[in-house]
C-alpha positions, 0 to 999 in steps of 0.5 A, a space after each residue: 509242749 506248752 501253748 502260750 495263747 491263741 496268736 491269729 485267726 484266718 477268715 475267708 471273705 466274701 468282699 474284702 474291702 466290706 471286711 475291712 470296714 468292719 474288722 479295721 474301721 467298726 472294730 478298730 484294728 490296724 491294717 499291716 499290709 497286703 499280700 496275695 495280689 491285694 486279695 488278702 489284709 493282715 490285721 493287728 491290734 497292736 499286741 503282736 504282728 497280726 491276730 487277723 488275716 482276711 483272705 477274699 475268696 468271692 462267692 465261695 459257699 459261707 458258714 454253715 448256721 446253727 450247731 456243728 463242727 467248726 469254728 463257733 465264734 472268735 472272742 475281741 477284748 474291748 476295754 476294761 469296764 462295762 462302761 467301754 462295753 457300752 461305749 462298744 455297743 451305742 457305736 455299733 448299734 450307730 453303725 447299723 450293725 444288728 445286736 444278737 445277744 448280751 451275756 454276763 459270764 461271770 468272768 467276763 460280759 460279752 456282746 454278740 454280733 455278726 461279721 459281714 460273712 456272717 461269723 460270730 464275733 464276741 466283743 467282751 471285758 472281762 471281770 475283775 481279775 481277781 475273780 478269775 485267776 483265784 477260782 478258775 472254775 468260774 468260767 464254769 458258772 451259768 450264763 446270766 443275761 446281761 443289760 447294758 
């Protein structure tokens, strides 16, 4: 078997119409549609049928912080340059929505923030191509601070 890439990712919310607002209306996926009564929104950036489901669940107990098992955080491709990572970064920040790091990967420059539910998200361009497909143990390289 041979996995060909990551397809989806299913959250539990809290409020699904706050996840929305930032899911569809901050981050810019496409709503598809609604099932489970309305409870739940398929969402998709246009690459496939959906790559987020969010499930509303109400007052059901959050994510655990700080280190353990489990999901860490989900990684969004947002443009092609630094400058659409910037572009990202002064419209989040108009949003009101908190910054919690920056990161230069070598192989990618990441931006790191909170959903409404409190999952990280990791909204990143990655490095010329080149850089990467040609040594792929650059992924490995020490993490640098990035500056936008």
């Amino acid at each position: 078997m041979k996995a060909h890439y990551l397809g989806h990712v299913v959250f539990y919310v809290k409020d699904l119409g706050r996840s929305l607002a930032f899911y569809r209306d901050l981050l810019g996926f496409q709503e598809v549609g609604r099932i489970f009564n309305g409870a739940a929104a398929a969402l998709t950036s246009g690459r496939t049928h959906h790559e987020l489901l969010l499930i509303q669940v109400g007052d059901a107990p959050g994510p655990p912080s700080g280190r353990r098992r489990g999901l860490y955080h989900i990684g969004i491709k947002v443009g092609d340059s630094l400058d659409a990572l910037r572009a990202a970064k002064r419209e989040l920040e108009s949003a009101g929505v908190s910054i919690d790091g920056m990161s230069d990967h070598t192989v990618s420059q990441s931006l790191y923030l909170r959903d409404p539910d409190g999952n990280e998200v990791e909204l990143y361009v990655d490095a010329d191509e080149a850089l990467w497909k040609n040594n792929p143990s650059a992924v490995l390289a020490p993490i640098k601070p990035l500056s936008l």
